[in-house]
BALUM-89435 format. One record per residue (C-alpha): x, y, z; residue in three letters. Coordinates in steps of 0.1 Angstrom, whole numbers, padded with zeros to 4 digits, always signed. Layout:
N
XYZALA/...
END
This chain:
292
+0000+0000+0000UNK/+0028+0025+0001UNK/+0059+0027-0013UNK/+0080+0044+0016UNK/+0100+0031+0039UNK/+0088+0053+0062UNK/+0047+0062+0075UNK/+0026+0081+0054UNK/+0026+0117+0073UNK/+0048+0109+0102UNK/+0080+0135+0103UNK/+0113+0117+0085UNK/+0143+0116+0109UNK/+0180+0124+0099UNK/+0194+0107+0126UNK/+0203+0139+0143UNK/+0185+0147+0179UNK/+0154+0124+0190UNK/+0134+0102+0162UNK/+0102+0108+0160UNK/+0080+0080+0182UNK/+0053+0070+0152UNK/+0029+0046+0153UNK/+0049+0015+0146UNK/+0079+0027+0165UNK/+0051+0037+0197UNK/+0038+0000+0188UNK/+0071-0019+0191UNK/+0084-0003+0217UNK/+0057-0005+0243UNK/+0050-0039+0239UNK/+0090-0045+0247UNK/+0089-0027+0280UNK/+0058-0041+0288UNK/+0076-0068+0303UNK/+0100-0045+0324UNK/+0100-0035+0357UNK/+0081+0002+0354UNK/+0115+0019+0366UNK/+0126+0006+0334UNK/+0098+0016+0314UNK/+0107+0054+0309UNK/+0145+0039+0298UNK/+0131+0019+0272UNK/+0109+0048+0255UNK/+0140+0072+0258UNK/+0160+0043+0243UNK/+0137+0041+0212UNK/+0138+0080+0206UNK/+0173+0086+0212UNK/+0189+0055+0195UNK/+0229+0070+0196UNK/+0229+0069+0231UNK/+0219+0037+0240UNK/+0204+0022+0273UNK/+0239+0031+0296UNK/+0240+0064+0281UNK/+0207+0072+0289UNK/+0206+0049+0322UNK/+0240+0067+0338UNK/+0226+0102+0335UNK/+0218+0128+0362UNK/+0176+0122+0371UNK/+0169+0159+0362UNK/+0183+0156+0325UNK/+0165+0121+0324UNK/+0134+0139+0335UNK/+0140+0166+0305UNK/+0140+0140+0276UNK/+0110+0125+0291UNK/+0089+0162+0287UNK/+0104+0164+0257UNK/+0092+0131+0244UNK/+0055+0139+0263UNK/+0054+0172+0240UNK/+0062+0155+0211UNK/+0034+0127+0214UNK/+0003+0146+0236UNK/+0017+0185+0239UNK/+0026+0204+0268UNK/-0008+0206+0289UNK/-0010+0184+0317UNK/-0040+0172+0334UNK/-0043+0148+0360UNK/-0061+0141+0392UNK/-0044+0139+0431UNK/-0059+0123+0462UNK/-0061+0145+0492UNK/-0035+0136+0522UNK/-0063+0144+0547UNK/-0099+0138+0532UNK/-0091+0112+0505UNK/-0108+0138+0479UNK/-0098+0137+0443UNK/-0082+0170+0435UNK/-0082+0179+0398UNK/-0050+0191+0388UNK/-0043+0212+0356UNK/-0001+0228+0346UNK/+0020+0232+0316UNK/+0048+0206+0316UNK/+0073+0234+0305UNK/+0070+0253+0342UNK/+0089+0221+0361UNK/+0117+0226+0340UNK/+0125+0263+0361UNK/+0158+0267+0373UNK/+0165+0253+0414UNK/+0191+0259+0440UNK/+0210+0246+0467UNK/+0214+0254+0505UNK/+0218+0285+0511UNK/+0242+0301+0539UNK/+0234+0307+0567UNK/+0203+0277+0568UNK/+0217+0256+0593UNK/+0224+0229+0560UNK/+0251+0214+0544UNK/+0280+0232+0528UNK/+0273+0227+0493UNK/+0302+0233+0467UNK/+0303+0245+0439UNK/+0293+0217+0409UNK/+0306+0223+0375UNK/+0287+0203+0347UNK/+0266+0184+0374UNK/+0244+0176+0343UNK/+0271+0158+0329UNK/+0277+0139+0365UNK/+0298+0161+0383UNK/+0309+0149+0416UNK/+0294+0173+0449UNK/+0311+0181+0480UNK/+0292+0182+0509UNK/+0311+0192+0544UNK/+0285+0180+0574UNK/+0289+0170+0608UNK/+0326+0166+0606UNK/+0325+0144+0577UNK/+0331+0152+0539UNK/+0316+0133+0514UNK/+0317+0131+0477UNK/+0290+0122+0458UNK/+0270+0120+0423UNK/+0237+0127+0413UNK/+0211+0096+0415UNK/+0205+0079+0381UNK/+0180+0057+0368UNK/+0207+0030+0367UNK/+0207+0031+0405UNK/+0168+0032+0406UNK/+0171-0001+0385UNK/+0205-0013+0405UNK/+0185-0013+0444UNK/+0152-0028+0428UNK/+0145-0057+0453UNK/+0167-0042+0482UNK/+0158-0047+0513UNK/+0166-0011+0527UNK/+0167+0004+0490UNK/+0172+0041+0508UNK/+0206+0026+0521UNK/+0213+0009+0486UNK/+0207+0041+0466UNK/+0231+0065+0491UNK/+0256+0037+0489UNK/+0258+0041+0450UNK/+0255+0078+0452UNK/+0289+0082+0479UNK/+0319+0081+0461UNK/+0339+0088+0495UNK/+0339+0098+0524UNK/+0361+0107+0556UNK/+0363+0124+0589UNK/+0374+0159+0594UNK/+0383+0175+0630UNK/+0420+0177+0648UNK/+0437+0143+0658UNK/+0437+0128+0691UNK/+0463+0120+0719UNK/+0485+0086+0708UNK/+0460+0057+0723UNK/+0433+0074+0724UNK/+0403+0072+0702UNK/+0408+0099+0670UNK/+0446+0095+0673UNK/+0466+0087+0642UNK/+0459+0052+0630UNK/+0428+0048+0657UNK/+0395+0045+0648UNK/+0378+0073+0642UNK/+0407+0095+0632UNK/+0404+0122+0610UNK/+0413+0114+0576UNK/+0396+0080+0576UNK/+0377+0067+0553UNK/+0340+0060+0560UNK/+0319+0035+0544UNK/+0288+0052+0532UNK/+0263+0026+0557UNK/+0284+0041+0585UNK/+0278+0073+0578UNK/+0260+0092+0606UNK/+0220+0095+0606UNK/+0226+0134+0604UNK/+0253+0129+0574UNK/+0228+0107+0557UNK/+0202+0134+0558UNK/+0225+0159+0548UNK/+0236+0144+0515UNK/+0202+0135+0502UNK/+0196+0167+0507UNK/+0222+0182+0494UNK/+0214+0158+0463UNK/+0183+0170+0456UNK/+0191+0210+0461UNK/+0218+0199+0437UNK/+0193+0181+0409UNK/+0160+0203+0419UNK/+0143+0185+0388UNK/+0153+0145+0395UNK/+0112+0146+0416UNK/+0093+0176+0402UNK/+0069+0187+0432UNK/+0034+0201+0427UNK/+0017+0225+0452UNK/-0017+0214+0454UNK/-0049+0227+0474UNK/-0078+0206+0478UNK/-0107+0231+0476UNK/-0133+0205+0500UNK/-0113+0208+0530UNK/-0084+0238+0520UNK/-0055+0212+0529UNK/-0023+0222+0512UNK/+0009+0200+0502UNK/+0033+0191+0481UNK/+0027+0162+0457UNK/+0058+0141+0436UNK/+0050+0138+0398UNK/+0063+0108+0388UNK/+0066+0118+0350UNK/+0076+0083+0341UNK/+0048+0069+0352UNK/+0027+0097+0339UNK/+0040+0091+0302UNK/+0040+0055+0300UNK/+0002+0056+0314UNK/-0002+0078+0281UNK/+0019+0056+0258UNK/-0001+0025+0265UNK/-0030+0045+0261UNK/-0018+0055+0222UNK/-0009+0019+0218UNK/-0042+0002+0225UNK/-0061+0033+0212UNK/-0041+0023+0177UNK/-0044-0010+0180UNK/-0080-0011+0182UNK/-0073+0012+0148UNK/-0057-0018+0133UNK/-0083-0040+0142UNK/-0111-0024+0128UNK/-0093-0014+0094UNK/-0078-0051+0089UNK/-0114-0064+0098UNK/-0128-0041+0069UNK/-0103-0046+0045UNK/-0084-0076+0054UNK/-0053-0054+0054UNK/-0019-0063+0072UNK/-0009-0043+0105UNK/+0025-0029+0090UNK/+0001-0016+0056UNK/-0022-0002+0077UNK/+0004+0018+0101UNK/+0025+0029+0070UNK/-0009+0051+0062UNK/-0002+0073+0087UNK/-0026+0087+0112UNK/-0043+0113+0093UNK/-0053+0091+0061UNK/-0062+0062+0090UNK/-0085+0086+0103UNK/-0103+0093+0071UNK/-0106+0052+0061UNK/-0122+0048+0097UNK/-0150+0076+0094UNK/-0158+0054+0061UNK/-0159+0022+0076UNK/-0184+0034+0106UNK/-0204+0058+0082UNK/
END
């Protein structure tokens, strides 16, 4: 029925930025990471659409720029309006919520001095997986960004929290002035400053510190909404888990033109990949003539 290689009406790619998720592409790709875990299931779709960078590419980078390519993608298959319902923390109402995906992508910031936080250095390309320096409670500690890799990595952990920070701490040590010879904190004792501390040995007040000093760092890795619930006037903050959002939409598509296959190759005993390579406008047109 066509003589393209590619589908009627759907935009060509030149291999250069993010290929275009049409139909058969959409089709292909959901029902392949249908059968992941739904961590994975936002690395699969980013996988389709950004073929040069593969899986680890995509899988080792800061959650923030993962988040970006997935509003990206979300525009580029539904638009930019999002609209989506919340249950309310203290009446269990549904609260109807209603944004433009492009306001999460505003810029964040890290503590600030004089808070009573964590001394947060400076990062330089912290996009690109910069390491940050975080000075608390006589400890330094180096650590990167949180990944989708590492959301996949601690997937069956059984204190994930722990598992995540451990990936996350690239080192750690003790600061302060050394002890008296034998005593605890003297050179070569434990606890000594200039030791190394194994991330689960951190303190509890440490711990706290660097995830939060991790997420000042990567404001966009958990986008927040502030929501009201007009029945009872409760106000909080609620995580949108773009992700899940998206793939909820993708599966959508999928079935949605899947039951557009069905009803075409019912009425005209045409193949799937003939009637995908029509494109959705022409589709559109063959289905108002088969339910006429």
């Amino acid at each position: 029925m066509t003589d393209s290689g590619t589908e009627s009406g759907a935009p060509r790619w030149d291999g250069a930025g993010p290929r275009p998720l049409a139909d058969r592409l959409l089709l292909d790709t959901w029902e392949r990471a249908s059968a992941l875990a739904p961590v994975g299931r936002p690395l699969a779709l980013l996988a389709a659409v950004w073929p040069d960078h593969g899986w680890e590419r995509l899988a080792a980078e800061p959650l923030g720029r993962f988040t970006a390519r997935l509003a990206g993608l979300r525009r580029s298959l539904v638009g930019d309006a999002v609209e989506a319902v919340a249950s309310c923390p203290s009446c269990a109402g549904l609260v109807e919520v209603g944004f433009q995906l492009s306001l999460l992508s505003g810029s964040g910031s890290g503590g600030s001095a004089g808070s009573g936080g964590p001394d947060v250095g400076a990062v330089v390309g912290w996009e690109s997986g910069a390491e940050l320096s975080i000075t608390a409670e006589g400890h330094e500690v180096r650590c990167r960004p949180v990944t989708t890799g590492d959301l996949l990595a601690v997937l069956g952990s059984a204190d994930p929290a722990s598992a995540l920070l451990a990936r996350c701490v690239t080192g750690a040590v003790r600061l302060g002035e050394p002890g008296e010879p034998g005593e605890p904190g003297a050179p070569g004792e434990p606890g000594a400053p200039g030791e190394a501390v194994p991330a689960g040995e951190l303190p509890a007040g440490v711990r706290a510190s660097v995830e939060e000093a991790l997420a000042a760092a990567d404001p966009h890795a958990e986008p927040l909404l502030g929501l009201d619930c007009p029945a009872c006037d409760t106000q909080w903050w609620a995580p949108f888990d773009l992700g899940a959002f998206l793939w909820a939409e993708v599966e959508r598509l999928a079935l949605h033109t899947l039951g557009e296959v069905d009803v075409l190759a019912r009425a005209y005993g045409w193949r799937e990949s003939d009637i995908l390579a029509l494109g959705r406008i022409r589709r559109r047109r063959y289905l108002d003539l088969v339910r006429a």
